[in-house]
N, C-alpha and C positions, 0 to 999 in steps of 0.2 A: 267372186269370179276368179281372182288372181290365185285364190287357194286349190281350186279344182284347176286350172291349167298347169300348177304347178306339181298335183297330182295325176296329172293326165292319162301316163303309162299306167299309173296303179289302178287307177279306176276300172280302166279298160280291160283290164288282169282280173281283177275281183268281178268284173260282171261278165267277162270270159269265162270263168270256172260257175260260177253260182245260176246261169239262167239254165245251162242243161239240167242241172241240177234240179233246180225247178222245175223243170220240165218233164223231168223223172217221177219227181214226188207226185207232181198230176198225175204223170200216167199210174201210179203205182197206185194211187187212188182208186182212179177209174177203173182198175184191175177188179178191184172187190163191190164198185158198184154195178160192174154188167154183169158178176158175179149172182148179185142178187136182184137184180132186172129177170136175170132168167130162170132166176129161183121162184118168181113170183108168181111165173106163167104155170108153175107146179104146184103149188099153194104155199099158205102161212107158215106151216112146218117147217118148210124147206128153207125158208128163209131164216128162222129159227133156231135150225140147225147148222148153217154155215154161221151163224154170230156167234152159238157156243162155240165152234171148233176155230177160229178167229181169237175167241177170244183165251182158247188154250195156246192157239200158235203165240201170238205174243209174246206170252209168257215165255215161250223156249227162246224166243227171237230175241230177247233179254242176252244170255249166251253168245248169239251168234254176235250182238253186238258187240261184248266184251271182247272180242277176240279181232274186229273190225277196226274199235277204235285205238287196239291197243299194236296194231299193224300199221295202224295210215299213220300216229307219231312218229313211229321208225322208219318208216317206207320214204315219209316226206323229211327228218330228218337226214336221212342218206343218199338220199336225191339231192337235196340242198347240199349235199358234201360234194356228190356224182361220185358215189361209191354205189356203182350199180352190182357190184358183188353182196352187198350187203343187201339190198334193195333184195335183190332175186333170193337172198338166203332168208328173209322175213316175210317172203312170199309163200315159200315150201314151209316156213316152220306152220305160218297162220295156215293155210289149206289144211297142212298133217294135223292141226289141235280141230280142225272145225271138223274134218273125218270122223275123227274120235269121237266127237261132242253127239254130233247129228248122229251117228250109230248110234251111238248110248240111247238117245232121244226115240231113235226110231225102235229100238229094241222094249221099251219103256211103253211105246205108242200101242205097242203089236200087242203088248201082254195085258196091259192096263187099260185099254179103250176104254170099255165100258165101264170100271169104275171113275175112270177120270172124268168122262161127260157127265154121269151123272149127279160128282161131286161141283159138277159148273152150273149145275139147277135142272140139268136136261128131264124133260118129263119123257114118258113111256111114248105116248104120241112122238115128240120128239126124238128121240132114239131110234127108232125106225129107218128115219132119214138121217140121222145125222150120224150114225155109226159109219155106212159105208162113205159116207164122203169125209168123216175124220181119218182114216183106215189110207184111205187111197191119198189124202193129202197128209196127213202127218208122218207117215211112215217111211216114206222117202223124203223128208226135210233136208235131207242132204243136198238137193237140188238148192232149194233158198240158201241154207247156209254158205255153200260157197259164191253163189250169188254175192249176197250180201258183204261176203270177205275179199272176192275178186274186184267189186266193184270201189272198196274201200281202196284197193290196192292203186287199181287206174288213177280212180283222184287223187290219190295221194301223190302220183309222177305227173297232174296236173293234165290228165284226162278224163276230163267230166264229157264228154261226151260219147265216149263209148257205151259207156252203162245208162244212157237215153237214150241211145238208137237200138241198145239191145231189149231194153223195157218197152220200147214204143213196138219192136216184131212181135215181141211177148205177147203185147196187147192185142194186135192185130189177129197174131194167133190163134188166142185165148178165144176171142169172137169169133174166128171158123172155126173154130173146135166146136163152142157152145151149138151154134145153130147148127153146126154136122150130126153133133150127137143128139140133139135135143128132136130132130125131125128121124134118125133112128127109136125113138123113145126110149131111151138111155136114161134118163127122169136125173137125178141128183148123181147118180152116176158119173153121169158123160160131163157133169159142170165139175167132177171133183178131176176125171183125169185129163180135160181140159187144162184146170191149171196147173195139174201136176207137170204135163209136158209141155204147156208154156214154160214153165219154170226152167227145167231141165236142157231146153234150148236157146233160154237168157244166158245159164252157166257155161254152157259149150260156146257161145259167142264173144263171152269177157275172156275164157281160156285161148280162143284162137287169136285172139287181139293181144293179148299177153303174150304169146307164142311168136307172134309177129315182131314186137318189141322186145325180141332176146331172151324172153325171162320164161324160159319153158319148165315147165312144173315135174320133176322128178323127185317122187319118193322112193328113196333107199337107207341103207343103213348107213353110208359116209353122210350124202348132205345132212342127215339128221342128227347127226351124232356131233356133226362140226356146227352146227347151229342151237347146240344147244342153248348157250348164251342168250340168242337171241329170241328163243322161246322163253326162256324166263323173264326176260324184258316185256314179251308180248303178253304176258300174266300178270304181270306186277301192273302194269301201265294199265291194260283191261279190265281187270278185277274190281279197282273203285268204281270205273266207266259202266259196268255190269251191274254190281249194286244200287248204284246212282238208278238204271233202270226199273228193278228190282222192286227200288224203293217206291217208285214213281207206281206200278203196274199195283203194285198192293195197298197202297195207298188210296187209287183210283176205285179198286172192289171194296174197303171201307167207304169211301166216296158217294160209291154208287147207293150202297146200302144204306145208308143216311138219307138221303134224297127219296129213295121210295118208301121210309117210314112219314117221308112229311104228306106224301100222295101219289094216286098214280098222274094225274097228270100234271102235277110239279118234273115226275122221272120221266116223261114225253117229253115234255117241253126242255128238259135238261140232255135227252140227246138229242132233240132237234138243234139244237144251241149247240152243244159239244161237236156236232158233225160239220156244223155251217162255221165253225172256230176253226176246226183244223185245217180247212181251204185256207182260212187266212194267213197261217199259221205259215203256209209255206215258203213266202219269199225271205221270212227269217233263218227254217231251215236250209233254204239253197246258201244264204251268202253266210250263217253260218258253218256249212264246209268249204267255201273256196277261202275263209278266215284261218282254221283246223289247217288245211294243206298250206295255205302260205307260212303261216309262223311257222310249222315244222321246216321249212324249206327257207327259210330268212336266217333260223337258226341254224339251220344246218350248214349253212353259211358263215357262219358264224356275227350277224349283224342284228344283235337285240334291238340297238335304236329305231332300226328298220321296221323290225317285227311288230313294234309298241305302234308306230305309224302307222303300219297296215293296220292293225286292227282297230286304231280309232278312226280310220279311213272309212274302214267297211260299216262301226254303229254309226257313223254319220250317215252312210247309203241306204239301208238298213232303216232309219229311224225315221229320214222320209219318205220311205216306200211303207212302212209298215202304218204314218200317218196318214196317205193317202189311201190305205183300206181301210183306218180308223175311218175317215170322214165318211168316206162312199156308206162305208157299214152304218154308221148313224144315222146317214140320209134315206136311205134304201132298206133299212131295217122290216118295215113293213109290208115291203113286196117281196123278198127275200123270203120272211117267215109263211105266206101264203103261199107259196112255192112246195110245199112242207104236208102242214097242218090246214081244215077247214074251220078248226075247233074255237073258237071266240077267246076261250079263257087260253086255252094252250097261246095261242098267237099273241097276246098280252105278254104272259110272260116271258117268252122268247126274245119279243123285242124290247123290254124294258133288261135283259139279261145282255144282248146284243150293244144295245147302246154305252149300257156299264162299260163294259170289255173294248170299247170300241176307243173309251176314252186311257185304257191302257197299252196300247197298242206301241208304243213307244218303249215301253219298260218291259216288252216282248222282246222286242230287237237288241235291248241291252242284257238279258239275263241269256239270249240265246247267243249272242257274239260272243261276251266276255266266258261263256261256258266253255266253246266251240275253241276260244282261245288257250285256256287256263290246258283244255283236254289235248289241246296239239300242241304244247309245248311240255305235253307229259305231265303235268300239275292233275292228275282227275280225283285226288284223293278231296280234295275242297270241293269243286260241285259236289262230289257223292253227299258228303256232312251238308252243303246249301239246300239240296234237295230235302235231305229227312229232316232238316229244319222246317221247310217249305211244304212239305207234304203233309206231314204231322203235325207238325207246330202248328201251323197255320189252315191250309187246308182241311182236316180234320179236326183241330181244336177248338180254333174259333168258327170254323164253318158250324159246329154242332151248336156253339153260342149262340153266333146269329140266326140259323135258319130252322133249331127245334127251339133250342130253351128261350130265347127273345125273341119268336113266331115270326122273324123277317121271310122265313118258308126258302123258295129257289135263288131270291136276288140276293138272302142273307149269306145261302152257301158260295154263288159269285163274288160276292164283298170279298169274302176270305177268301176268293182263287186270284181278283184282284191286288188286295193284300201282301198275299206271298209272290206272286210276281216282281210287285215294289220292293220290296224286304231283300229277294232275291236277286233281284238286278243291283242294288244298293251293294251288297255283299261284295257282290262278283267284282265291281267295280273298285272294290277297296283290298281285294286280292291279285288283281290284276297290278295296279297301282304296287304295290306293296314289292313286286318283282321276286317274288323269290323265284318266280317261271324262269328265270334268266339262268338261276346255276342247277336245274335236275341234268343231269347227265343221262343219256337214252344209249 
């Protein structure tokens, strides 16, 4: 008791930044699920079709990451300074690299459509519908990208709740969009430029908040040329944070393709499981960015003792939040998977995967803080290495142990996603400790 009053401000700090946050990743969620609520009402295909082009976006969303995480170290280290000249000059360099990127991307998208879908398994049936809705949603990615860069920026100056109120219009949006188009018969269409111009009006609302905040976004030949500096900082710092994802997204397609040589309904029941995980998943996400923004901001302070506090402040918040969805999820495991699945066998597995996971829920909170840490004090070259430990090693090495070659089947391949989580939070833990976060210069 005497230790939480004694942390009273900080607490109140970390769950000021981390519940919009929260609140974002819901809604960012629910994006893609009314997404395919109204895909449904058009058929299977359609549905289909939006999971392959989902599951291309990702992949570029890797990218846009790198360029996000490697903004909000600088952003919140110069903030922590109150060097809002640098602040605004790390803001024009990341926009100018994520322009670049998302062109490339979309020039990429324009030319290659159809061989890319169909390199994602797309069949001819498929294809049909999922050309125009990859076409009208990936080709202007530019929208997402600086989304996703603008909104890095805000929290980084310890506004997490701009980019939840701009996600939550989005959403709202997004849903008259759907049923305006969908009662035109617009079919797959009208859901793809739906989200296009949800999106598009997320980025114009984080730019006018930005705008509001002093920090107005011009690209020219001065500020670019004088920031060069700090575009290579925002590379160096991104680039492991990008790979780290990288590794994570290819990892996941080995992953996947393991699971559906053991069966098909082992690979139901593994994304019914994988989809009801990443709900959970979130309140580690949220408080690990209001962790990411303080240490860059504690340091930039120049106050390491500080920063080491805060951040075993937030695995302590963190590890009881993330034990009470461990519990709820082993209690409720069964009503949950019915929610889902009709299937007897499918429902078994789910909830026997569910209760695994549910007893690592704790070593969630520490491999996602001490990440969230090690990456906002600039340090992201060590997760990138924990992860392809973790993905590979673990993940895919012994996942293929346990659930082909010694037939433990779906809960074998969970052992190993359990596994590496421990392994990984173990790590993170003993690199954190280890300090060398204290002397990268940004």
């Amino acid at each position: 008791m005497l230790y939480l009053l004694k942390n009273k401000d900080d607490i109140t700090t970390i769950f000021t930044l981390a519940i919009p946050v929260i609140m974002e990743n819901i809604l960012q969620a629910f994006i893609g699920t009314v997404d395919i609520y109204f895909a449904g009402s058009i058929n299977d295909n359609a549905i289909a079709a939006i999971g392959v082009t989902n599951l291309v976006i990702n992949l570029f969303i890797v990218f846009f990451t790198a360029i996000s995480m490697g903004t909000s170290a600088i952003v919140a280290r110069n903030f922590g300074k109150g060097e809002m000249d640098k602040v605004k000059e790390a803001v024009i360099e990341s926009v100018f690299l994520g322009i670049i990127i998302s062109l490339v991307v979309g020039i990429i998208n324009i030319i290659f459509y159809k061989q890319i879908l169909k390199a994602c398994g797309a069949s001819n049936e498929i294809l049909q519908l999922a050309i125009p809705y990859y076409v009208i949603v990936s080709v202007p990615i530019i929208f997402l990208c600086l989304s996703l860069i603008l909104s890095s920026c805000l929290r980084s100056t310890k506004d997490t709740k701009t980019p939840m109120i701009a996600t939550a219009l989005a959403n709202i949006l997004n849903i008259i969009l759907n049923i305006l188009f969908m009662k035109m018969n617009m079919g797959i269409t009208g859901l793809a430029l739906a989200t296009t111009i949800s999106r598009c009006v997320d980025m114009i609302i984080l730019m006018i908040k930005l705008k509001l905040d002093n920090i107005e976004i011009k690209l020219n030949k001065s500020s670019l040329k004088s920031g060069k500096d700090t575009l290579k900082s925002i590379i160096k710092i991104g680039a492991p944070a990008g790979m780290e994802k990288l590794i994570m997204r290819l990892g996941q397609i080995v992953y996947n393709s393991m699971i559906i040589s053991i069966g098909v309904p082992s690979f139901v029941a593994h994304n019914i499981a994988g989809n009801i995980e990443s709900y959970t998943y979130i309140p580690a996400l949220g408080f690990g960015v209001a962790t990411a923004t303080l240490v860059g901001i504690t340091l930039g302070i120049g106050d390491s003792e500080k920063t080491k506090e805060i951040v075993y402040l937030a695995d302590k918040i963190t590890i009881i939040f993330m034990m009470i969805v461990g519990i709820n999820l082993f209690i409720f495991a069964p009503e949950i998977v019915k929610m889902f699945t009709k299937t007897k066998e499918v429902q078994l597995m789910v909830i026997h995967v569910l209760r695994l996971i549910s007893l690592f829920q704790s070593f969630i909170a520490i491999t996602q803080i001490f990440t969230s840490a090690l990456q906002g004090a600039g340090d992201t070259k060590f997760p990138m290495y924990a992860t392809l430990i973790g993905i590979w090693g673990i993940r895919v090495g012994i996942g293929y142990l346990l659930g082909v070659i010694l037939s433990f089947g779906l809960f074998g391949v969970w052992m190993a996603y359990a596994l590496d989580i421990t392994i990984r939070g173990i790590l993170l833990i003993i690199r954190f400790n280890y300090g060398k976060w204290k002397s990268i210069i940004i």
